[in-house]
C-alpha positions in Angstrom: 9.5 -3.2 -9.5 11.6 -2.9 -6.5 14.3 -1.0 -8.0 11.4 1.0 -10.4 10.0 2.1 -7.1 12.8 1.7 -4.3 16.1 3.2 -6.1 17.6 3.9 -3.4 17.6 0.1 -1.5 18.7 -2.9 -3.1 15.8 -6.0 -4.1 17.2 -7.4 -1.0 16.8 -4.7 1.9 13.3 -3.6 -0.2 12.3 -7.4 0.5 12.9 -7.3 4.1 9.8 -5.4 4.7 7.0 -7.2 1.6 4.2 -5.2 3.2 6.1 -2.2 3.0 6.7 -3.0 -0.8 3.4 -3.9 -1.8 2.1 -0.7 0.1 4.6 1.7 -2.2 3.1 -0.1 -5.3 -0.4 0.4 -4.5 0.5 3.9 -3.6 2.8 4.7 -6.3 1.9 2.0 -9.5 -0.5 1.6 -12.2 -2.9 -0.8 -13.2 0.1 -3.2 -14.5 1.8 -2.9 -11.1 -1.6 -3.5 -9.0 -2.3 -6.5 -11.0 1.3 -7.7 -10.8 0.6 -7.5 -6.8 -2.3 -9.3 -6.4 -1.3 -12.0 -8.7 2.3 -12.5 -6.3 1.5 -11.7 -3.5 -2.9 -11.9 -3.6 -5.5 -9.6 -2.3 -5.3 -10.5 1.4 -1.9 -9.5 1.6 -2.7 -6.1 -0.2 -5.3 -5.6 2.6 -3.1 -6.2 5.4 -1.0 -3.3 3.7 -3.5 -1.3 4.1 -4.8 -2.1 7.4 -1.5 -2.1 8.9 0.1 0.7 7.6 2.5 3.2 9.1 2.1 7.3 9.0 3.8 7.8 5.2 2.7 5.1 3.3 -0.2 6.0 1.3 -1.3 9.5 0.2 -4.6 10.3 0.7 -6.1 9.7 -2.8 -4.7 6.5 -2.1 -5.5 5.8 1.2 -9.1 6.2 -0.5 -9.4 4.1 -3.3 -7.9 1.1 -1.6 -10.3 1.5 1.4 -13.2 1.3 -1.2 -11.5 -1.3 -4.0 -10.2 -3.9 -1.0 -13.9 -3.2 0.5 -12.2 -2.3 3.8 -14.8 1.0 3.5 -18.7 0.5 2.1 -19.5 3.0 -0.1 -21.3 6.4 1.1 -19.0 5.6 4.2 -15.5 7.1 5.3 -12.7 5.2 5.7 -10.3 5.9 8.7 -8.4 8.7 9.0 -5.2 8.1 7.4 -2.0 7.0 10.4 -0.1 10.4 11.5 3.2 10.3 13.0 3.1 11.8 16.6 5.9 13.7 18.2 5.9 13.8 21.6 
């Protein structure tokens, strides 16, 4: 999956930053890929790429149905607003 979904990086500077990769899979994967995830790395982990992620990671359909899926967001609720890169 790394070089599926990070062609331009080798396996081993795509490594260097796991929550960055798991965030890129859950943004850009399937079903397949999201299943590979969880099983490797486990749900926690796939929260924490969530929680903790920086302006550019997830698109907003994304950003949406891992909010509700993870149960980081209750239904009828919105999740937060997605992180923004700020230019000062």
């Amino acid at each position: 999956m790394a070089v599926r979904f990070f062609w331009w990086q080798s396996p081993e500077e795509v490594f260097m930053y796991p929550r960055r990769f798991v965030a890129r899979i859950m943004d850009l994967g399937g079903f397949a890929d999201y299943a590979a995830i969880e099983r490797h790395f486990g749900v926690d982990e796939m929260r924490e790429a969530v929680v903790k992620a920086e302006p550019g990671w997830f698109r907003e359909r994304s950003w949406y149905f891992w909010h509700y899926r993870l149960g980081l967001t209750s239904p009828g609720e919105e999740p937060p607003p997605m992180p923004e890169r700020k230019y000062e």
